[in-house]
C-alpha positions in Angstrom: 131.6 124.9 249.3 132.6 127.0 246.1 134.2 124.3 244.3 131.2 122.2 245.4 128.8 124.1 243.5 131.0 124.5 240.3 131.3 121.4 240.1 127.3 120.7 240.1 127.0 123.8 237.9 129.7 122.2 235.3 127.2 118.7 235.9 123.8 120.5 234.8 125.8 122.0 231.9 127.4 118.7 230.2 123.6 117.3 230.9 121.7 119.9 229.3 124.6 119.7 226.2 123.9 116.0 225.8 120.5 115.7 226.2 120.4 118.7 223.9 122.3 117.0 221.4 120.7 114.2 221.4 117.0 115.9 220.6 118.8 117.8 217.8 120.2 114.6 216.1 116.9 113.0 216.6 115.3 115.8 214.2 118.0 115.3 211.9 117.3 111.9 211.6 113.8 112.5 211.6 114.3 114.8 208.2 115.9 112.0 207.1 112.9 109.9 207.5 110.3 112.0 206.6 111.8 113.0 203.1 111.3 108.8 202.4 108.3 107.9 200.3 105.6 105.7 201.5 104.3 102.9 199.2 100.9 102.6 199.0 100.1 99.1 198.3 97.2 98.7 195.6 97.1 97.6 191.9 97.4 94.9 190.0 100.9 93.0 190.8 101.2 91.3 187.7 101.9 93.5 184.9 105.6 94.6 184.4 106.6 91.7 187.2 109.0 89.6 184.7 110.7 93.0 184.0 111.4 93.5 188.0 114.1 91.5 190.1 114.0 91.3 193.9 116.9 90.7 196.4 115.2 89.9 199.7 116.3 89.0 203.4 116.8 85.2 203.8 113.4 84.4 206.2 111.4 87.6 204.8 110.8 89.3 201.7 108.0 91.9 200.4 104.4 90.5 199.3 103.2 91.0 195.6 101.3 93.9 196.4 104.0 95.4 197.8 106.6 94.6 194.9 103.6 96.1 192.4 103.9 99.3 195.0 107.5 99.5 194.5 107.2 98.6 191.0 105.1 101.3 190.4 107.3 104.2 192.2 109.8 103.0 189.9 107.8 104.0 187.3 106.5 107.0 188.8 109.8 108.2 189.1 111.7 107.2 186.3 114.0 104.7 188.2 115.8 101.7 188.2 116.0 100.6 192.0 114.4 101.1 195.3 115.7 99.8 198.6 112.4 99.2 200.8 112.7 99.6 204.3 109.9 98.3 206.5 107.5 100.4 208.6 107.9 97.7 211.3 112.0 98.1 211.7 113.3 97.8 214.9 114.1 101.5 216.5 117.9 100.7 216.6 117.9 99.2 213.2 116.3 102.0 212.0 118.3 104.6 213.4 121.9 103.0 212.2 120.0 102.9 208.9 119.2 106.6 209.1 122.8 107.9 210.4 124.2 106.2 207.2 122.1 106.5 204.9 121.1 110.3 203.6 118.3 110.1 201.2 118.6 113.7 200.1 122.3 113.3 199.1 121.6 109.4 197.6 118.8 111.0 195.5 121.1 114.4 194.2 124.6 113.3 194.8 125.8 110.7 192.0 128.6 109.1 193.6 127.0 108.8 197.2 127.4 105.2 198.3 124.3 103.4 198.4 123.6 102.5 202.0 120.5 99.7 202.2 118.5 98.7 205.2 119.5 94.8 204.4 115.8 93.7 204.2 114.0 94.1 200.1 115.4 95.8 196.9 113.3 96.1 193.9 115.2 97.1 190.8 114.8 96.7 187.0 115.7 93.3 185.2 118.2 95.7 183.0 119.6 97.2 185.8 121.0 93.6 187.7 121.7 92.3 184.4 124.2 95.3 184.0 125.5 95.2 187.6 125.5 91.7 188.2 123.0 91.3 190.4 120.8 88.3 191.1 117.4 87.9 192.5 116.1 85.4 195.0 116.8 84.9 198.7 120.1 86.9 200.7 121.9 87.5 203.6 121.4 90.7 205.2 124.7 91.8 204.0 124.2 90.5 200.6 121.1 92.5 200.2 122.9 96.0 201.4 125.5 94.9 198.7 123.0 94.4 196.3 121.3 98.1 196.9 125.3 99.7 196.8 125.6 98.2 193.6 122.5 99.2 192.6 123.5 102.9 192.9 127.1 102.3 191.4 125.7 101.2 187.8 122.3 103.7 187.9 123.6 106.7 190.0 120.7 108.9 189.4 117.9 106.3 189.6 117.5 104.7 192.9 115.7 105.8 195.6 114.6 104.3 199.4 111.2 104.2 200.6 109.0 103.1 203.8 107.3 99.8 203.2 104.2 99.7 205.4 103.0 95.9 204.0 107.3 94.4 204.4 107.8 92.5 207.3 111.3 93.3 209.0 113.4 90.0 209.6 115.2 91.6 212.7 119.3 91.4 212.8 120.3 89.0 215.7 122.8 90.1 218.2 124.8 87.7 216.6 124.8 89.7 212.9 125.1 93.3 214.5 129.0 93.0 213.9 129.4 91.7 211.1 126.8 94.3 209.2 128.6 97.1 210.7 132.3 95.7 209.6 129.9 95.9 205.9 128.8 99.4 206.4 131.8 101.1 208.1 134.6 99.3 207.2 137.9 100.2 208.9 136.3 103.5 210.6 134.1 101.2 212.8 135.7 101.2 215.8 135.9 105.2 215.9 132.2 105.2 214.9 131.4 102.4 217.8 132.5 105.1 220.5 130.0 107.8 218.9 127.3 105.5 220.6 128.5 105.8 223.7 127.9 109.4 223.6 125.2 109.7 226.0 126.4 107.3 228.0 129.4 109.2 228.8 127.7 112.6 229.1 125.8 111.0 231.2 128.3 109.9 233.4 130.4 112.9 233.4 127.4 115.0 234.5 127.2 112.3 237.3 130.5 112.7 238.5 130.6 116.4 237.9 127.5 116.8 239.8 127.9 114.5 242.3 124.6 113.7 241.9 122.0 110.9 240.1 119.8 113.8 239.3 122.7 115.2 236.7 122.3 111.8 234.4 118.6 112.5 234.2 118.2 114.7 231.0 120.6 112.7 229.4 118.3 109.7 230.2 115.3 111.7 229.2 116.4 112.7 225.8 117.5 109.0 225.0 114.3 108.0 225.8 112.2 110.6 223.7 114.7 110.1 220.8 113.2 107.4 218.9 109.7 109.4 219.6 111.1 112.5 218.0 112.5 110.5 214.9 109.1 108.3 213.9 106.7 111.1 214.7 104.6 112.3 211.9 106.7 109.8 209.7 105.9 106.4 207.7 108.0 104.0 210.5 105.8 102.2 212.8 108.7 100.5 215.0 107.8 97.2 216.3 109.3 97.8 219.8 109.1 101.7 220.0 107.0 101.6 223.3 109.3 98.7 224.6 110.8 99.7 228.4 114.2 99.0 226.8 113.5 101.7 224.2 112.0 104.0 226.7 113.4 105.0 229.8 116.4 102.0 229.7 117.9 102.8 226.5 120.8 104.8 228.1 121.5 101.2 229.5 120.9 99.4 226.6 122.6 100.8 223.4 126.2 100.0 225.3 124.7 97.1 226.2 123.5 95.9 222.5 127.2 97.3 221.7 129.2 95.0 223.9 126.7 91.8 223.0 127.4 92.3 219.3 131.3 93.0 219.4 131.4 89.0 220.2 129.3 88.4 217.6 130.5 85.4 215.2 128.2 85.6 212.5 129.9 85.6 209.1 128.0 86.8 205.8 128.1 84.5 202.7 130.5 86.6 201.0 132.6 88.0 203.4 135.4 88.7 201.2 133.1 91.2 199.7 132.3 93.4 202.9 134.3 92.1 206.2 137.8 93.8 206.2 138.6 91.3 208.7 137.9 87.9 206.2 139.5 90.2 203.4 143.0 91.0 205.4 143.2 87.5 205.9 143.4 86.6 202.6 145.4 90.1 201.7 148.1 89.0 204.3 149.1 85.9 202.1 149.6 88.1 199.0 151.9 90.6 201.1 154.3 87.3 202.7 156.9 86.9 200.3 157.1 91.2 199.8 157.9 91.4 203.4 160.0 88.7 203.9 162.7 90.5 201.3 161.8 93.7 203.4 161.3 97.1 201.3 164.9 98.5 200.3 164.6 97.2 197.0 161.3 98.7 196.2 163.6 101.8 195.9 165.7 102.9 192.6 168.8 104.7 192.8 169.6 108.1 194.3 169.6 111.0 192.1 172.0 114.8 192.4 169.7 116.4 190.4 166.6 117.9 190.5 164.5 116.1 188.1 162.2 119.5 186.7 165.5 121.6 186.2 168.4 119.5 186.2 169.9 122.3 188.9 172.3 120.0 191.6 171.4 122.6 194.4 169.1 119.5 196.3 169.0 119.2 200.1 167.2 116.7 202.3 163.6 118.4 202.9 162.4 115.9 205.2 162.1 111.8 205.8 158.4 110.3 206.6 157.0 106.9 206.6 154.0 106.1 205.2 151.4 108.2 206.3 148.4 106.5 204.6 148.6 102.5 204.9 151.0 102.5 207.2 153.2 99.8 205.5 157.0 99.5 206.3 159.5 102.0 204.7 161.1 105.0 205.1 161.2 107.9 202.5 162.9 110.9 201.5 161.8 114.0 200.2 164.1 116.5 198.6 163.9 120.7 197.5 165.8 122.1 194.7 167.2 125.5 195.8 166.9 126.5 191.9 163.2 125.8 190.8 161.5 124.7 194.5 160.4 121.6 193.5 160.2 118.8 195.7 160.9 115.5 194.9 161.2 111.8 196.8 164.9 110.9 195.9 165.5 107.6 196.1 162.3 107.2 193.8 160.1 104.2 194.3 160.7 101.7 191.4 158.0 100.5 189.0 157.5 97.4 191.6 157.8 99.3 194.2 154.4 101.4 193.5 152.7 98.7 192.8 153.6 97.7 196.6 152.6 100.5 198.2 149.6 101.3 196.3 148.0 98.0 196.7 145.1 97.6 198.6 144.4 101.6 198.3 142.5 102.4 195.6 141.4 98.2 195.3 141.3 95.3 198.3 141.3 96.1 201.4 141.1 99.9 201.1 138.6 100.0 198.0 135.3 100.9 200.2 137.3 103.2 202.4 138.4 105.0 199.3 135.0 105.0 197.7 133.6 106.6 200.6 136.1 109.1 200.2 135.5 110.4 196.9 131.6 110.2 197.6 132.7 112.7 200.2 134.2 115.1 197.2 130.9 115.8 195.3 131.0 119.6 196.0 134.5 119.9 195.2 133.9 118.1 191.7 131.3 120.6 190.8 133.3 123.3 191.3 136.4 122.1 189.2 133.7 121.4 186.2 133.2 125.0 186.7 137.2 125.8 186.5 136.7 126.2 182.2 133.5 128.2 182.4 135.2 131.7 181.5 137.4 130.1 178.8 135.3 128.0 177.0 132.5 125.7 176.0 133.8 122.3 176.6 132.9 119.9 174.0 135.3 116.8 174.3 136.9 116.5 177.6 139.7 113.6 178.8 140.4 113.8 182.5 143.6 112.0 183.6 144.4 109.8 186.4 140.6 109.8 187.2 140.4 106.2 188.9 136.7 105.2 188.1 135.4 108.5 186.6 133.5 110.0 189.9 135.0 113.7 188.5 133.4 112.8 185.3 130.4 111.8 186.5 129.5 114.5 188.2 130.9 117.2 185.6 128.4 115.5 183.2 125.5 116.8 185.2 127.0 120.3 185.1 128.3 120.3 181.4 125.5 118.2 179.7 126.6 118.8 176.3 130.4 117.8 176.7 131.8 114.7 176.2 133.9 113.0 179.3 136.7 110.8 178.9 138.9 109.4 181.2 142.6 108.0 181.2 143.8 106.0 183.8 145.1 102.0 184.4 142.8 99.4 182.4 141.2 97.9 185.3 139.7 101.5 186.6 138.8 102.7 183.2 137.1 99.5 182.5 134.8 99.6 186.1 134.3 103.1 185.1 132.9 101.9 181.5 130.8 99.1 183.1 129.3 102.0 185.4 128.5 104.0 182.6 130.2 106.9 184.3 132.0 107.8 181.3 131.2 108.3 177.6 134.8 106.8 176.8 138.0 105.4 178.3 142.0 105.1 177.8 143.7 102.6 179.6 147.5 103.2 179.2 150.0 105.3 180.4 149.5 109.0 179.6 152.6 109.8 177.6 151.8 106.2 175.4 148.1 106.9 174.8 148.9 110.6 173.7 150.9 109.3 170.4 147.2 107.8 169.5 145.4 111.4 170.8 147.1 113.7 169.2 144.8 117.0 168.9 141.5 115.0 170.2 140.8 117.2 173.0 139.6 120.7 173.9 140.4 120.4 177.5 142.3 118.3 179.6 142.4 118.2 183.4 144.6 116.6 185.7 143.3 116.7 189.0 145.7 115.4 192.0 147.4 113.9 189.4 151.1 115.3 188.0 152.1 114.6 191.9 152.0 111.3 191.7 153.5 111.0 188.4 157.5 109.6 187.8 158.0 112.2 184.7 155.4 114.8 185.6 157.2 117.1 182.3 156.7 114.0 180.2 152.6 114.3 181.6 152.7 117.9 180.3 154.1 117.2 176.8 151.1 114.5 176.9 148.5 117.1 177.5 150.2 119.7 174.7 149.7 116.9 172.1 146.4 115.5 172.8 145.1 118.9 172.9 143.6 120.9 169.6 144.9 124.5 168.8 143.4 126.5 171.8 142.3 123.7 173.7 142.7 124.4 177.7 144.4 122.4 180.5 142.9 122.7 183.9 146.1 121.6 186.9 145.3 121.1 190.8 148.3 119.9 192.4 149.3 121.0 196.1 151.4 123.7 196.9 154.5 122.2 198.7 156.0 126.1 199.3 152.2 126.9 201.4 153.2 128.0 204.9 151.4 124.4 206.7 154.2 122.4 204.8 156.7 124.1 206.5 155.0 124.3 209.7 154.3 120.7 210.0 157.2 119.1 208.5 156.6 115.2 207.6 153.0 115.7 208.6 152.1 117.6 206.3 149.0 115.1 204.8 150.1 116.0 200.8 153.2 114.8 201.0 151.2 111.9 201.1 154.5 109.6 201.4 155.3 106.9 199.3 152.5 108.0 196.8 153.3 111.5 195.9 156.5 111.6 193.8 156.6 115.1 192.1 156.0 118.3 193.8 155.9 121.8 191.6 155.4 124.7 193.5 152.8 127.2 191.3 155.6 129.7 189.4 157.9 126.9 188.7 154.8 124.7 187.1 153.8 128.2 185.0 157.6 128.1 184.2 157.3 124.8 182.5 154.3 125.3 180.8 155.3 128.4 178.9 157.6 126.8 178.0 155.7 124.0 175.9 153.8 126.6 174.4 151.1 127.0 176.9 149.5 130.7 178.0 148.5 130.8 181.6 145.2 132.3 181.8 144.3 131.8 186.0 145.8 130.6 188.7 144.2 130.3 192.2 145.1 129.6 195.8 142.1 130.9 197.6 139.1 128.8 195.9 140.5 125.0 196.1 141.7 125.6 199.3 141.0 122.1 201.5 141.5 123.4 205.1 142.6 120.4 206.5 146.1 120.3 207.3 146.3 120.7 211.3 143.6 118.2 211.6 145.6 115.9 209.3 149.4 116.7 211.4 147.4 115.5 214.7 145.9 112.5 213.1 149.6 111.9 211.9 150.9 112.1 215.2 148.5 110.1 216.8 148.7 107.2 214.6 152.4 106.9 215.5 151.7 107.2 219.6 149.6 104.9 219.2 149.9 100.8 218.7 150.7 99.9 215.3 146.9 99.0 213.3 145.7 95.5 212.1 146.7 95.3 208.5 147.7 92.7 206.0 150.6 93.7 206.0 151.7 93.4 209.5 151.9 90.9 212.3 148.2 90.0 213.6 147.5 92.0 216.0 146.2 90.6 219.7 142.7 91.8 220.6 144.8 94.0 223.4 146.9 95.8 221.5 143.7 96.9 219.2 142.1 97.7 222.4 145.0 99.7 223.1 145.0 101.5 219.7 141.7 102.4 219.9 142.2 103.7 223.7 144.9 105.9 222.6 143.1 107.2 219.5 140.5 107.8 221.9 142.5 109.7 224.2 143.7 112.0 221.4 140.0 112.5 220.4 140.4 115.7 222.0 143.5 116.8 220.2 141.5 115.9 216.7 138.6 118.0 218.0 140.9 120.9 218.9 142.5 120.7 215.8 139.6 120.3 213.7 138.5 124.0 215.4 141.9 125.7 214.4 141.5 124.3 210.2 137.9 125.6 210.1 137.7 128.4 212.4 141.2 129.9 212.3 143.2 128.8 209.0 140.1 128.9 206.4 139.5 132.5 207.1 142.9 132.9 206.9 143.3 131.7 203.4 141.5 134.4 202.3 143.8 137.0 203.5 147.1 134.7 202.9 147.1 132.5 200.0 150.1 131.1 201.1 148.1 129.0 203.7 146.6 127.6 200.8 147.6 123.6 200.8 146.8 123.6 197.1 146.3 125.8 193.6 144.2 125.7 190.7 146.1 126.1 187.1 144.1 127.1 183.6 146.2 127.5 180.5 145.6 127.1 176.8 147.7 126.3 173.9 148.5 128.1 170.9 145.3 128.4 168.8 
């Protein structure tokens, strides 16, 4: 009898923690909402309308009063693009839209990703010119695109707003897929389990509590839901007091879920947005690498250490590749002399160019976009690095891919100039942006002979790791800087306690990418001795706790089935169901994991930098 009632006392608990969840999400999303303007329709359309350019949904498309409305807020406010999002959107449209899409961060953050609800954007004539955007009749996922690019080439002048006069062209069952594969990318199938939430607190309360009574808050909550998010708002949801919304929408998110997983529905562009359509294609580029396997990706072996020359080397550890996954095993090395840490064999010049395809560009370009929209706190605070040393005026930061560092140190140090240096096809996205006031694409030690003494400060964020000759990168900054001029350094810290603790797991080993790693005395060593004075170093403030979350993510990805890549076999629809069951599986490993970085190691930092998994260098030259 005991166990009986523990068991419905364990039951009433996991249904009072989802249904309690689910009412507090529903008020987030409801903030989300609320903070959206609501066009008043009114005015004349006509003036300004051959200066405006609307993308629309194929079937729908906003009225000319309501273009003159959005026309107007543009004006208003000083921007260049709205995305309009009808009062009428379906409740599960609308709440996708609204987990995605943050309208606080897409209005102050500059490099958030522009999220769209597929249906009307209204953006200047100079703003689609400059992004390559055309007007007229879309695809849903052609319209989302639009909005994202939108926000890429005007980052502080869109904004999203309710629509009351748009008509919502609904997304089939058919297209649910297909937008999501747009909007999530590879992440999608991790996020496609988050909807399943109540469902399965649902069910465990059922089991738990041996009882159909246990499911009912759960049921309750998912009901009032899309009540709690529309109230007091601008959304009038066609189907809000539908049954299907109401009481049987514990039954029928799952069941919109398993309907739209066998949607076939392709956009016009899918190589723009479908990771699927764009691995296909990827896979014929990667044939002819694979078929003369990886070894000769790999120069020859080395019995020195390449910061100090010293021959006391041993084998630190050997890791695949943690990020892509691709074939390949590789080495890491520690001097015993200066501590440095080194991949030995080093990746040749092709061989880079193997792994880091489809990373930063291809397949993995919107997955690492949404990545560094992610860093946007972090970047503020490095602008801030300089502010006790000096005013910045002209500023170059290296290895910056497409400026987002820039960008957002801009905003904080108005009055500097930003430069970046990094390959010729980022630097010239970053230029088309308008992220940048300047750009250098070359290698750093080539472009410096052109620099010399052009600089006041130079920062290298995440950079020097990844770099063959990272002495050659510091002889680079001493010459493009001016007499006094300061050089800000974040590298990570491969003599931190987590990268013994965790071996090959370790995330910033970061294997095959990360060549070059200085521990913090050795990399003052080598910078006083090219005439640099170290003014601060820091452990405690860049500290990204992260590491146990990223070892069990490690681990997991190996347990599990091998992913779907271009670069691998194709994979059966079993074995990704079997990837994503063991992921699953290891969900709570991730959680428990997650707990330990934030609740146990962060704190920790503070009392041992050592935890630290990174540092912060300034120094300055000779004035």
């Amino acid at each position: 009898m005991g166990s009986v009632k523990r068991a419905i006392r364990l039951g009433r608990v996991i249904a009072i923690g989802g249904a309690g969840a689910m009412i507090v999400n529903g008020l987030r999303l409801r903030h989300r909402l609320r903070s959206l303007a609501v066009l008043c329709a009114g005015g004349d359309p006509a003036p300004g309308r051959a200066d405006i350019v609307v993308v629309h949904v194929d079937g729908g498309g906003p009225d000319a009063a309501t273009v003159a409305a959005a026309a107007d807020h543009l004006r208003k406010h000083d921007l260049e693009a709205v995305d309009l999002v009808p009062a009428d959107l379906p409740v599960e449209e609308l709440l996708d839209h609204l987990r995605i899409s943050d309208p606080h961060r897409l209005r102050a953050n500059p490099i958030f990703v522009g999220f769209g609800a597929g249906q009307a954007v209204v953006m200047t004539r100079r703003l689609a010119e400059r992004s390559g955007v055309t007007g007229g009749a879309a695809d849903t996922v052609d319209v989302r695109r639009a909005f994202a690019q939108a926000k890429r080439y005007a980052p502080h002048g869109v904004d999203q707003a309710v629509a009351p006069g748009l008509v919502a062209v609904p997304l089939t069952v058919d297209q649910n897929l297909a937008v999501w594969r747009a909007q999530y990318g590879r992440p999608l199938p991790l996020v496609a389990t988050t909807r399943l939430g109540p469902v399965v607190a649902a069910g465990a309360a059922l089991v738990a509590g041996a009882r159909v009574a246990g499911a009912v808050p759960v049921a309750v909550a998912a009901a009032l839901q899309p009540a709690i998010v529309t109230a007091g708002t601008g959304a009038r949801p066609r189907d809000l007091w539908s049954p299907g919304v109401g009481v049987g929408r514990l039954v029928g998110v799952p069941l919109r879920l398993a309907r739209s997983v066998r949607g076939r529905w392709r956009p016009a562009h899918p190589a723009h947005t479908d990771p699927r359509v764009i691995d296909e294609e990827r896979s014929r580029v990667y044939a002819d690498d694979l078929a003369r396997g990886v070894a000769h990706l790999l120069g020859p072996e080395r019995d020195d250490c390449p910061i100090c020359a010293s021959r006391d080397i041993r084998v630190r550890l050997r890791a695949p590749d943690m990020i892509q996954c691709k074939p390949g095993t590789f080495r890491v090395d520690t001097c015993g002399t200066c501590g440095s840490s080194f991949q030995n064999p080093q990746l040749t010049p092709e061989g880079l160019e193997f792994y880091y395809r489809d990373f930063y560009d291809g397949s993995g370009a919107a997955d690492t976009e949404m990545m560094f929209s992610a860093d946007w706190p972090l970047y503020r605070r490095r602008a801030h690095l300089i502010d006790a040393f000096a005013r910045p005026r002209r500023w170059l930061d290296v290895g910056g891919g497409h400026g987002h560092f820039c960008l957002v140190a801009a905003a904080e140090h108005p009055e500097t100039r930003f430069e970046l240096l990094d390959q010729p096809a980022a630097v010239d996205e970053a230029l088309r942006r308008g992220w940048v006031a300047g750009g250098h694409g070359d290698m750093f030690p080539k472009a410096a002979q052109e620099l010399t003494g052009a600089f006041d400060v130079v920062s290298m964020f995440h950079y020097l790791e990844h770099t063959t000759d990272p002495l050659a990168e510091l002889d680079a900054a001493r010459r493009v800087l001016e007499p006094g001029g300061h050089l800000v350094i974040e590298v990570p810290a491969p003599d931190c306690r987590p990268a013994s603790w965790y071996g090959w797991a370790w995330g910033p080993w970061m294997q095959p990418q990360h060549l070059n790693l200085l521990p913090l005395d050795t990399m003052v060593d080598q910078l006083e001795r090219r005439g640099f004075e170290v003014l601060h170093t820091d452990r405690r403030q860049p500290r990204q706790p992260w590491d146990t979350s990223w070892a069990a993510f490690q681990v997991l990805t190996r347990v599990a089935p091998g992913p779907n890549a271009p670069w691998t076999v194709p994979r059966s629809r079993a074995h990704r169901a079997a990837r994503l069951a063991a992921l699953g599986a290891g969900a709570p490993l991730m959680v428990a994991a997650m707990l330990a970085d934030r609740l146990v190691i962060d704190p920790l930092i503070l009392v041992d930098p050592r935890l630290s998994n990174v540092y912060w260098l300034v120094a300055r030259t000779a004035g």
